[in-house]
C-alpha positions as a Markdown table, in Angstrom:
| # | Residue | x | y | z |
|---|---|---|---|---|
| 1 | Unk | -27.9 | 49.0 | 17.5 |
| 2 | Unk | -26.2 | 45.4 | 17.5 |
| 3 | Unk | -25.6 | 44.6 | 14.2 |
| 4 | Unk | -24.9 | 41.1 | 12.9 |
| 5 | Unk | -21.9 | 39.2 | 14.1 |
| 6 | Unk | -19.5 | 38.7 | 11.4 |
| 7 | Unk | -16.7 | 36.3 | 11.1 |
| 8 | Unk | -14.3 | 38.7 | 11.9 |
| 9 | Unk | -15.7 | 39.1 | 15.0 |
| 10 | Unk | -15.7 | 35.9 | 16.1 |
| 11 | Unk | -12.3 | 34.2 | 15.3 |
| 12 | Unk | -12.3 | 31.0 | 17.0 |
| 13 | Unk | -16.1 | 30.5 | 15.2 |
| 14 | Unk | -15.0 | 31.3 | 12.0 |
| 15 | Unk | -11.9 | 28.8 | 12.2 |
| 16 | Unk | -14.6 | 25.6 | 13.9 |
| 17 | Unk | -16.5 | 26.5 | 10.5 |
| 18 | Unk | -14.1 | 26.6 | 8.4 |
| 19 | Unk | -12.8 | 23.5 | 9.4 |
| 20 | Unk | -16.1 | 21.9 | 9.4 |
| 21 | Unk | -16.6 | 22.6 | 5.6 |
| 22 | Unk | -12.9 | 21.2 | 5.3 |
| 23 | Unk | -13.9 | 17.9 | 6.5 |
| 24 | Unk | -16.9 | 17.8 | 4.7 |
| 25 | Unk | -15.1 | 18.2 | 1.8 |
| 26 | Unk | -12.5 | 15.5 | 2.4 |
| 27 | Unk | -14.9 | 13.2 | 3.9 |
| 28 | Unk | -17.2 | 13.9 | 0.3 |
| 29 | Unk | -14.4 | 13.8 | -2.0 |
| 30 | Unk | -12.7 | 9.8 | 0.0 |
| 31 | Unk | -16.3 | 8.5 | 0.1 |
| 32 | Unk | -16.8 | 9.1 | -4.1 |
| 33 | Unk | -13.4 | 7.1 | -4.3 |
| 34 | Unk | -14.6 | 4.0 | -3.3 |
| 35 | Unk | -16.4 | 2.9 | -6.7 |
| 36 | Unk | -19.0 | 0.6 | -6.8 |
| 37 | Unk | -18.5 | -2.0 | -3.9 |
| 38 | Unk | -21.3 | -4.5 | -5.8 |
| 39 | Unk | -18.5 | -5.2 | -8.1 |
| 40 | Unk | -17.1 | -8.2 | -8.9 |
| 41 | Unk | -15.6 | -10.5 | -6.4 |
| 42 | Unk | -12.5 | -11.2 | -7.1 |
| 43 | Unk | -9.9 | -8.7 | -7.5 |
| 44 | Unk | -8.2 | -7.9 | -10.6 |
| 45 | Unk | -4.5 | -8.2 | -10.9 |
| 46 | Unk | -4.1 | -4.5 | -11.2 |
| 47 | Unk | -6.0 | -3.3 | -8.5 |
| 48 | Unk | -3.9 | -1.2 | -6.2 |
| 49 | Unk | -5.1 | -0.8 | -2.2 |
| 50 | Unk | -6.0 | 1.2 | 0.4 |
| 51 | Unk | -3.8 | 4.7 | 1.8 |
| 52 | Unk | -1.5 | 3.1 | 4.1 |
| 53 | Unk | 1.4 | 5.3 | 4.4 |
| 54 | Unk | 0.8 | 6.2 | 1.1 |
| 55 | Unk | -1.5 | 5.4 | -1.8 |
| 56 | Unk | -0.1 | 3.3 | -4.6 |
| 57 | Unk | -1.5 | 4.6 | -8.0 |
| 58 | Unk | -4.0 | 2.3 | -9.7 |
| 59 | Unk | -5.3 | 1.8 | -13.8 |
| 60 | Unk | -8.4 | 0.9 | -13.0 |
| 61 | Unk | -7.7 | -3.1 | -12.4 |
| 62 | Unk | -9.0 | -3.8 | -16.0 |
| 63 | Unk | -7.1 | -5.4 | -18.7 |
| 64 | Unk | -6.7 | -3.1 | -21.5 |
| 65 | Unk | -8.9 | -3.8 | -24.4 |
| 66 | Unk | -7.5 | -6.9 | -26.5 |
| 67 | Unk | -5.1 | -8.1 | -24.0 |
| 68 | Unk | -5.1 | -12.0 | -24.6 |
| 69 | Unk | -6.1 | -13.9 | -21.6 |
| 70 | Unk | -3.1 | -15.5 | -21.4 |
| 71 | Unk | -1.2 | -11.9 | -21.0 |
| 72 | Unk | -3.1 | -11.3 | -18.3 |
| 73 | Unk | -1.8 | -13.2 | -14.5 |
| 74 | Unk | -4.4 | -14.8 | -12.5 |
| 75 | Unk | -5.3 | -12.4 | -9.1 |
| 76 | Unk | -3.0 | -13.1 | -6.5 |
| 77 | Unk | -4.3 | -13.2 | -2.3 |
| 78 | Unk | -1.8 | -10.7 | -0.9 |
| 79 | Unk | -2.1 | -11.9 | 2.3 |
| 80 | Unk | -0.9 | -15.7 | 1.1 |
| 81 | Unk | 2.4 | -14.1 | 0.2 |
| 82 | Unk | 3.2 | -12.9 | 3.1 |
| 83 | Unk | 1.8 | -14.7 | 6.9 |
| 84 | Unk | 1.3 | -12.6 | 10.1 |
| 85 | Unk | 4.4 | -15.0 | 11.6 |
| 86 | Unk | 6.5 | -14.1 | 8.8 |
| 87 | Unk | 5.1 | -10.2 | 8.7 |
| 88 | Unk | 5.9 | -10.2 | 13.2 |
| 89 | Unk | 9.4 | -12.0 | 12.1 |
| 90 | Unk | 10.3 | -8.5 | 10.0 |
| 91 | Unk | 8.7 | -6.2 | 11.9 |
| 92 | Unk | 10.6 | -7.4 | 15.0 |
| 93 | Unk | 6.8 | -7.0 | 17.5 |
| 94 | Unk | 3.9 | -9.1 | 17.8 |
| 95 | Unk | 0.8 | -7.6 | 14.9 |
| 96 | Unk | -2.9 | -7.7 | 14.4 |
| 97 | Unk | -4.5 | -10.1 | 12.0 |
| 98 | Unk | -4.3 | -8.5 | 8.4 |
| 99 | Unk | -6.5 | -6.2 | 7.2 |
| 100 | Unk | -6.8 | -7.3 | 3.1 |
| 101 | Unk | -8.8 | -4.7 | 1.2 |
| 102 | Unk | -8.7 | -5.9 | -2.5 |
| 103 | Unk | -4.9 | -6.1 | -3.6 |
| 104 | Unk | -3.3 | -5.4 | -0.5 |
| 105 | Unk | -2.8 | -7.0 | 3.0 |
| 106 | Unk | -1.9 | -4.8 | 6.0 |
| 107 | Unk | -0.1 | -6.1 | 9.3 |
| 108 | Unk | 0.0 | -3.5 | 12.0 |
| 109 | Unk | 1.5 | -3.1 | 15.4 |
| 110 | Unk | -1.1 | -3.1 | 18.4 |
| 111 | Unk | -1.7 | 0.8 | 19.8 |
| 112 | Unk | 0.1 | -0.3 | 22.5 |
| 113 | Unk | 3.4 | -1.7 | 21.2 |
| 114 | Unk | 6.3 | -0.7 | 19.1 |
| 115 | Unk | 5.6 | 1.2 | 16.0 |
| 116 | Unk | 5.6 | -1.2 | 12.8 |
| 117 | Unk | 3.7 | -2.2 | 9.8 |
| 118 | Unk | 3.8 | -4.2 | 7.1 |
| 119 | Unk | 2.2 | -4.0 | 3.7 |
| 120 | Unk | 1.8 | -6.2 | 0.8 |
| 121 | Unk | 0.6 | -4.8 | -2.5 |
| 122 | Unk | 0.1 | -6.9 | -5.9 |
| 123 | Unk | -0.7 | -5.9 | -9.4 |
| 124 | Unk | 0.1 | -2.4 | -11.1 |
| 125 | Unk | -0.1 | -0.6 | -7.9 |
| 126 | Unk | 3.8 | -2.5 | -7.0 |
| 127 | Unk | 4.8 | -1.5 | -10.3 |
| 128 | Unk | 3.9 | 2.3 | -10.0 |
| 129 | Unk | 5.5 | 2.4 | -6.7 |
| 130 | Unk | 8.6 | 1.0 | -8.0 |
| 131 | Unk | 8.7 | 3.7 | -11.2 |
| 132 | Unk | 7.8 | 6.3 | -9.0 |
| 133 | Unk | 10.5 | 5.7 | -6.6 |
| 134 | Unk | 13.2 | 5.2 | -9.5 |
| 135 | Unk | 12.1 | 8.6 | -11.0 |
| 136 | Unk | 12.3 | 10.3 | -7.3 |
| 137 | Unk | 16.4 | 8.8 | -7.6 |
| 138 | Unk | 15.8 | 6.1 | -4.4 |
| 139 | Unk | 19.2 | 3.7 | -4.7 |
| 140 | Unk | 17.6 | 0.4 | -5.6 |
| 141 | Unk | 19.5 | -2.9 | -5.3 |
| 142 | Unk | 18.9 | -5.5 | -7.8 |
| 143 | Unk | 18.4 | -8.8 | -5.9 |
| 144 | Unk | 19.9 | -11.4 | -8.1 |
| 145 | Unk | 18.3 | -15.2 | -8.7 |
| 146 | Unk | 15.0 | -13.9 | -7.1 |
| 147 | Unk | 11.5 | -14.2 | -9.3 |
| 148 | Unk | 12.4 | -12.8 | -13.1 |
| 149 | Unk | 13.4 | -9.7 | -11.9 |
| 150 | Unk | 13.8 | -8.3 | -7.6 |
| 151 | Unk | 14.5 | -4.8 | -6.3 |
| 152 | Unk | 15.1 | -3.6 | -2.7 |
| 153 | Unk | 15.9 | 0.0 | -0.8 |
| 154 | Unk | 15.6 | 0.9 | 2.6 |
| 155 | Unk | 12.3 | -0.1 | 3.8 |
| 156 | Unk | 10.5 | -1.7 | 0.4 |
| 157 | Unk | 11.2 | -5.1 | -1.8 |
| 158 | Unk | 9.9 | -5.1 | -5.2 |
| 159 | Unk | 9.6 | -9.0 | -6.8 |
| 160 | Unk | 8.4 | -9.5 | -10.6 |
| 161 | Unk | 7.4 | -13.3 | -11.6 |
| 162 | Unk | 5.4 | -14.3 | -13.6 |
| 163 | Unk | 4.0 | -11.3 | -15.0 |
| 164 | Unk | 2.8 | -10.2 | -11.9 |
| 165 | Unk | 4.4 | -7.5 | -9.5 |
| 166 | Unk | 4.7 | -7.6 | -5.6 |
| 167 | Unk | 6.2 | -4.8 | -3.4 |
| 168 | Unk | 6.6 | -5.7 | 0.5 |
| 169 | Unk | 6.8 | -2.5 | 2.6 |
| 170 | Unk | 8.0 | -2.2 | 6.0 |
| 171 | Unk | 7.4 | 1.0 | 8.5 |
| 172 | Unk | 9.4 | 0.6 | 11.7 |
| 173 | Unk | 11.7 | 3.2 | 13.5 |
| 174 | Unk | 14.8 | 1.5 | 13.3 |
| 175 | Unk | 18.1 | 2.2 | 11.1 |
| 176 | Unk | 17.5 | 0.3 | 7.9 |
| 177 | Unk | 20.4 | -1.4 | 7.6 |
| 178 | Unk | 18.7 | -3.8 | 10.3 |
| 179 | Unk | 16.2 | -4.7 | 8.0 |
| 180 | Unk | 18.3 | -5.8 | 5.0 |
| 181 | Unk | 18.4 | -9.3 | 5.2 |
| 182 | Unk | 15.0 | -9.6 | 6.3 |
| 183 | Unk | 13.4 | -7.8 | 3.5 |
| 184 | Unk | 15.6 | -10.0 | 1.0 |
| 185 | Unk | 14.5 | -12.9 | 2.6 |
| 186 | Unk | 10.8 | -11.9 | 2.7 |
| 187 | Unk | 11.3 | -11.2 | -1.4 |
| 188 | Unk | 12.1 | -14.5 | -2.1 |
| 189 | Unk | 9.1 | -16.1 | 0.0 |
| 190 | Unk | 7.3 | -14.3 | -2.1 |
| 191 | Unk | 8.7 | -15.5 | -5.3 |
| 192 | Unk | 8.3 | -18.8 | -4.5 |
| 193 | Unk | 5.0 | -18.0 | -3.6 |
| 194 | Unk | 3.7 | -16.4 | -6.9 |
């Protein structure tokens, strides 16, 4: 008598499954992220973005309750900080148009060329990155005479003006050192931009 096939049985079926449920899962638990996209318009100044490489941590893009206006800087186009010549210029390859998704702009490399990427984030997002990266122990530099306050590492810039954080991030498989000077430079664009 052939009883019913159990997952034991069956490995390769049992492993198709359980992936399936897996990726129902994810695909469930990224779609209930998104929040309400009949919101607003305009983003706040705190939003963070979209995963890139990774996902900068975000308070909700609300002022807290009895902020003053004035407190508060005015929302900020990420990709006006940084332009697709000046992103191709630092990423050392030719890059798609951006890809803005509320606080954040994204320049990446074609499938077919180099890898690079660059990302613009603005608001609280920039600022968490930057405390999250101090607690981790990354060697920051202070760049001098740049916005109110200007940080850089390997791959990241981090400019304050204004009241209002930026952090420029750059993914390319290159040594670093390279893209030093480019990053400082990139940093004070965008303090003379905010």
């Amino acid at each position: 008598m052939a009883g019913p096939r159990t997952a034991l049985a069956d490995p390769a079926r049992s492993v198709r499954s359980l992936a399936l449920v897996c990726l129902a899962a994810t695909l469930f638990a990224v779609s209930g992220c998104g929040g309400d996209s009949t919101g607003p318009t305009s983003a706040g100044p705190s939003e963070a973005g979209p995963p890139a490489v990774s996902d900068p941590p975000t308070d909700g893009g609300e002022p807290a309750a009895g902020t003053p206006a004035s407190a508060v800087p005015a929302a900020v186009d990420p990709c006006s900080l940084v332009s697709r010549q000046e992103a191709e210029q630092l990423a050392g390859t030719a890059l798609n148009e951006p890809r803005k998704v509320k606080a954040t702009c994204t320049y990446t490399a074609p499938p077919s060329g180099p890898t690079a990427q660059v990302e613009v984030f603005v608001g609280a997002g920039a600022k968490k990155i930057l405390d999250v990266n101090r607690n981790l122990g990354h060697e920051l530099r202070e760049l001098p005479g740049v916005g109110d306050e200007a940080y850089a590492e390997d791959r990241v810039v981090y400019v304050h003006k204004g009241g209002q954080w930026v952090s420029v991030r750059l993914v390319r498989l290159n040594d670093p050192a390279e893209n030093r000077q480019g990053l400082e430079a990139v940093a004070r664009q965008v303090a003379d931009r905010l």
